[in-house]
C-alpha positions in Angstrom: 8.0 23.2 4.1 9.2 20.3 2.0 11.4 17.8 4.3 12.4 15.3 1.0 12.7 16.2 -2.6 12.9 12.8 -4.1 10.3 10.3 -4.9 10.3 7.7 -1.8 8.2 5.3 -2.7 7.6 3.1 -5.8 4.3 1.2 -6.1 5.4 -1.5 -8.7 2.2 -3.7 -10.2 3.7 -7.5 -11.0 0.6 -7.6 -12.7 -3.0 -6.7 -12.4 -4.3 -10.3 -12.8 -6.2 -11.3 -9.4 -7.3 -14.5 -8.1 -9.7 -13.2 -6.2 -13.1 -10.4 -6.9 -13.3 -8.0 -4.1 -16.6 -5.9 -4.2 -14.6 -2.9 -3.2 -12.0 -3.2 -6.6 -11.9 -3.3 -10.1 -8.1 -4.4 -10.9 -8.9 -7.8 -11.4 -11.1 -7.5 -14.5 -8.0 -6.2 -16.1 -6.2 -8.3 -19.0 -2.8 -7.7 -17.5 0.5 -9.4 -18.5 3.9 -10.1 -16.1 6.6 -7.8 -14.9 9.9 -8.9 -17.0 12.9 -9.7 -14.6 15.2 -7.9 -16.8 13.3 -4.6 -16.4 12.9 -5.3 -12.9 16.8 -5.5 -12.4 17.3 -2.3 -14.5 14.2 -0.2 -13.1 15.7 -1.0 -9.6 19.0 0.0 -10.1 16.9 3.7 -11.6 15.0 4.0 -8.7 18.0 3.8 -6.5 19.6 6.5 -8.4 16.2 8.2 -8.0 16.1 7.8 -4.1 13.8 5.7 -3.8 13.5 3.4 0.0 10.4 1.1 -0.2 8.8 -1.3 -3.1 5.9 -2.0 -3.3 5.5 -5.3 -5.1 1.9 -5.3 -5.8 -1.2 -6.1 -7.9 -3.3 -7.6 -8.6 -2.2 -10.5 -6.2 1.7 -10.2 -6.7 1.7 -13.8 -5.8 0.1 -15.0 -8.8 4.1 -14.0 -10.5 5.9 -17.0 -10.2 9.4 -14.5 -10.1 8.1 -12.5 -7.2 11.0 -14.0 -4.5 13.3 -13.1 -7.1 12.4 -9.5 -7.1 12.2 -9.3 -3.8 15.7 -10.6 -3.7 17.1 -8.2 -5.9 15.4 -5.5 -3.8 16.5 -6.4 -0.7 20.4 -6.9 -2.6 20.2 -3.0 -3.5 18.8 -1.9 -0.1 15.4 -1.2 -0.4 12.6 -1.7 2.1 10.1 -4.3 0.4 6.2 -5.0 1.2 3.7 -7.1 -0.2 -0.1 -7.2 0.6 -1.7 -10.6 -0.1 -5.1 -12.4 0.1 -3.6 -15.2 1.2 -4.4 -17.6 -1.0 -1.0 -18.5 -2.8 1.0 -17.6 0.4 1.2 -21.4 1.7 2.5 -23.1 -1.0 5.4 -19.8 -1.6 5.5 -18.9 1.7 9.4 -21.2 1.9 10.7 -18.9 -1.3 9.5 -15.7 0.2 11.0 -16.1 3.5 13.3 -13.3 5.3 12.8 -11.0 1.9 9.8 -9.0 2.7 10.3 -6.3 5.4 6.4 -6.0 5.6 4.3 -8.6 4.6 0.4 -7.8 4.7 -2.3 -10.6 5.1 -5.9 -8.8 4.1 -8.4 -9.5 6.3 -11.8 -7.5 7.3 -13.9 -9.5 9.3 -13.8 -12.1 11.9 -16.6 -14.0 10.3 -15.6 -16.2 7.8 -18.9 -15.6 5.3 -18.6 -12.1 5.8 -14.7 -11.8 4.5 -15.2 -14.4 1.9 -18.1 -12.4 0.5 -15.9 -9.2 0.4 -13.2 -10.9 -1.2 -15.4 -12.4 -3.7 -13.5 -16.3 -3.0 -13.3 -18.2 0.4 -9.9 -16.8 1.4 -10.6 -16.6 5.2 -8.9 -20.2 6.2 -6.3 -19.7 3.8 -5.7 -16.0 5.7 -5.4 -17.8 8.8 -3.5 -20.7 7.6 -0.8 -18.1 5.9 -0.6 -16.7 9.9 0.5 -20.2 10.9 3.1 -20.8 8.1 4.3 -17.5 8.8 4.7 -17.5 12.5 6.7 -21.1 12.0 8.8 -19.7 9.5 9.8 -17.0 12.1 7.8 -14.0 10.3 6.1 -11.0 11.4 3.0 -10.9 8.8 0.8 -7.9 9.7 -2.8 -8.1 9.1 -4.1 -5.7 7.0 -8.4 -4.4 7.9 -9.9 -2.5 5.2 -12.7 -0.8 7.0 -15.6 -0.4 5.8 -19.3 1.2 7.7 -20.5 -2.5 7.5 -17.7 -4.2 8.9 -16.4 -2.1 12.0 -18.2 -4.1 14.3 -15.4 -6.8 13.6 -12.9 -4.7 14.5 -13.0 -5.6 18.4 -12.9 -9.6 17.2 -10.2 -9.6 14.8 -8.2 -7.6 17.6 -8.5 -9.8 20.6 -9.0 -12.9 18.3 -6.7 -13.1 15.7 -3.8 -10.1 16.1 -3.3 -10.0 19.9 -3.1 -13.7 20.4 -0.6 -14.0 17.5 1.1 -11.2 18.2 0.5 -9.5 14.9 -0.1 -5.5 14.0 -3.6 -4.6 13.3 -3.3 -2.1 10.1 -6.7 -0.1 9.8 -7.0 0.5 6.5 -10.0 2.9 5.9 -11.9 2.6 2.8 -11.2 5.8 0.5 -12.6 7.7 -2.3 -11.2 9.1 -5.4 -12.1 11.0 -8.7 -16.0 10.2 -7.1 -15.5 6.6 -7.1 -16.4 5.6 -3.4 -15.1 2.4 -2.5 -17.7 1.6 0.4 -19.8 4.0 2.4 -18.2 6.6 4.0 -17.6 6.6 7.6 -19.3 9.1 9.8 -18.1 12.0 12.0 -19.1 9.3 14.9 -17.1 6.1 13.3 -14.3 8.0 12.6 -14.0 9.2 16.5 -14.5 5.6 17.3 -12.1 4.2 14.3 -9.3 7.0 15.8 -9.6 5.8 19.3 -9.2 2.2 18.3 -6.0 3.1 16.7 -4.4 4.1 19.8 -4.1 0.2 21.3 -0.9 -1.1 21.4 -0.5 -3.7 18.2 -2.7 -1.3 15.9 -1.7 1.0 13.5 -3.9 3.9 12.0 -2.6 7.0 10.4 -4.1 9.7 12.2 -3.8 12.0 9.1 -6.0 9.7 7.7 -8.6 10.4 10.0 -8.0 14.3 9.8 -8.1 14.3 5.8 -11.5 12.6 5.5 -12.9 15.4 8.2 -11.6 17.6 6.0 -13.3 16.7 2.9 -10.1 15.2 1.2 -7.9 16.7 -0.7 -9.1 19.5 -2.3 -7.4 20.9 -6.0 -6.8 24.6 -4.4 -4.3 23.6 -1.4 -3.6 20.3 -2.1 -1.9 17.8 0.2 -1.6 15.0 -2.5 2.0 14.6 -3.1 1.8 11.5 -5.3 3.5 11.9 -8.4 6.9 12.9 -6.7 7.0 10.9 -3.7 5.4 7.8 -5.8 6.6 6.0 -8.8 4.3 3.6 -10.3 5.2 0.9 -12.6 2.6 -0.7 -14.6 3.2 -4.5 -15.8 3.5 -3.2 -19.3 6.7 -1.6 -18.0 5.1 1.7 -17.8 5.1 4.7 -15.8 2.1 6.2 -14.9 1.2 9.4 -13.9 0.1 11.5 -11.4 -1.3 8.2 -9.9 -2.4 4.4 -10.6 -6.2 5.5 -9.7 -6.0 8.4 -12.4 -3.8 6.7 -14.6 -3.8 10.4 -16.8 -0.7 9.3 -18.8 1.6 6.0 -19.4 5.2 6.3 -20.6 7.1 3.7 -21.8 10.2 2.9 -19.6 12.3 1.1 -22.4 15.6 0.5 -20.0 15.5 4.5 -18.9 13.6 5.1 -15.7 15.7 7.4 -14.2 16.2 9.6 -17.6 12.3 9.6 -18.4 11.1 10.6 -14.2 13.2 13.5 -14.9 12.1 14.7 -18.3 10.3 17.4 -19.0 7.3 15.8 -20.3 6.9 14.0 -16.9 7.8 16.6 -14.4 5.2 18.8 -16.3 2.8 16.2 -15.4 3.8 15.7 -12.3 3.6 18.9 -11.2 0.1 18.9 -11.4 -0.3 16.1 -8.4 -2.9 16.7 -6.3 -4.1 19.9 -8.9 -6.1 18.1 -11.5 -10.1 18.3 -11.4 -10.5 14.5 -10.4 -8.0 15.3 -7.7 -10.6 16.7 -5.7 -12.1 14.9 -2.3 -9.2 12.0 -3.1 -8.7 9.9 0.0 -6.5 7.5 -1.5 -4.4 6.2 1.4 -1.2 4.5 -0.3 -0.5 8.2 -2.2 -1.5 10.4 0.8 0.6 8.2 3.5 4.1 9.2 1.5 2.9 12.6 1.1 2.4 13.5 4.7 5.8 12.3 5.2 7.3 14.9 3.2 6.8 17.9 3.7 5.8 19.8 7.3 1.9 20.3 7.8 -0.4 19.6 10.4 -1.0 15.9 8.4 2.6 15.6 8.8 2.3 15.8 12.7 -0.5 13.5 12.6 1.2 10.9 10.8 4.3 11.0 13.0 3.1 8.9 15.6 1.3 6.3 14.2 4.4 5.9 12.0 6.9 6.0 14.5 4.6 3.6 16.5 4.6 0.9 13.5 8.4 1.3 12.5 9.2 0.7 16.1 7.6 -2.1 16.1 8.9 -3.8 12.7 12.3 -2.4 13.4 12.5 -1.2 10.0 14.1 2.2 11.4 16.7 0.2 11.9 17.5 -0.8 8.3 16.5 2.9 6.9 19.4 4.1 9.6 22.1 1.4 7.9 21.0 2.4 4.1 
């Protein structure tokens, strides 16, 4: 049964430029330009029409846009819940300008070994990771740290926990690596790993959809029942001020916004389009967490129960139930 019939979630790309080269993506070898404040300020106001509760300001490394604490800003002006995921590189020298306007701010990290993160991230980001922790903390910030997980890297899971998170007081978000139109970002994890990945989850300060879990036992998401719900729980925005459809990953079709986002998500042309989410033959075996997380939330299913308590457990914890309650 569908809970929510509105998108919920916009995934908005400041740009695709990176400054750093991880093994596991391909954005940064993108030419990408930067997100124009004036379409930000209109596109916001859309997606509020739209129903739309968190941005995304992403990338790319959305700190690489000199405008980001603007955005953010205007976002947190109109209501919205507001993340951004960063390497950590750039959050130091804006971490003054940012302050108090990100609801969840993500610091990637996937190992407690410096060489072993830095050669992942394809640029020694590891002390700057750690530095972006301190700066944080001082500036009375709750940064969570993001773990991609990856077979090769699990080991540091038990580190980064009672080194780094627990001692600082930070969520551990387990981030497992995923696989979509038969790219595979990193091996897949075994029946085994994911038993021992899903107990992990459970300890307090850590954070691990359980549907996650469920859906790669499952084989993904599969083109005859699917469970992707992406194209109308998710709006992305592309730095061309785009919108692309079903999905940033698939990427099947870009439409100009031109100063009418709401008008254009609800034309023909894109619902068409969108109503093949989750359908299409590269839809198959999809993993993709930051599309499936929105669509377990909205509409009842066994992921949906899954999902309740690891989300329940993390909103708790950030108190951002509290703002959603006062929208």
């Amino acid at each position: 049964m569908r809970l929510v019939h509105h998108p919920v979630l916009c995934n908005y790309y400041v740009t695709y430029r990176c400054n750093a080269k991880c093994s596991f993506c391909d954005i940064w070898e993108k030419p990408s330009p930067y997100i124009q404040l004036a379409d930000v300020e209109q596109n916001l106001r859309d997606l509020k029409k739209l129903g739309v509760s968190v941005i995304d300001f992403t990338g790319g490394e959305p700190l690489l846009h000199r405008q980001l604490p603007e955005f953010l800003a205007l976002a947190r002006e109109l209501g919205f819940i507001t993340t951004v995921t960063t390497n950590g590189l750039l959050y130091p020298k804006f971490a003054e300008r940012l302050r108090g306007k990100v609801d969840m701010l993500h610091f990637s990290l996937d190992s407690s070994e410096r060489e072993q993160h830095d050669r992942g991230r394809g640029v020694a980001c590891y002390d700057f990771v750690l530095e972006s922790i301190r700066v944080a903390k001082e500036l009375g910030e709750r940064p969570d740290i993001l773990f991609t997980v990856f077979r090769q890297n699990l080991d540091q899971l038990e580190a980064v926990y009672r080194d780094i998170t627990r001692p600082n007081g930070l969520m551990l978000i387990l981030n497992p690596a995923f696989e979509y139109n038969g790219v595979d970002t990193g091996e897949q994890l075994t029946e085994a790993e994911l038993d021992a990945l899903s107990a992990f989850g459970k300890r307090p300060g850590v954070y691990l959809n359980e549907a996650f879990i469920e859906l790669r036992r499952d084989g993904g998401n599969h083109v005859a029942a699917p469970v992707c719900r992406a194209a109308s729980t998710t709006l992305v925005i592309s730095p061309h001020n785009e919108l692309v459809l079903p999905c940033y990953h698939l990427g099947t079709k870009s439409f100009p916004i031109e100063g009418r986002l709401h008008e254009l998500y609800r034309s023909e042309p894109v619902q068409q389009l969108a109503a093949l989410e989750g359908r299409l033959p590269q839809c198959e075996g999809c993993t993709i967490n930051c599309y499936m997380q929105p669509s377990f939330a909205v509409e009842t299913s066994k992921y949906f129960w899954q999902a309740l308590p690891s989300t329940l457990k993390y909103n708790w914890y950030k108190g951002t139930w509290k703002r959603m309650l006062t929208r």
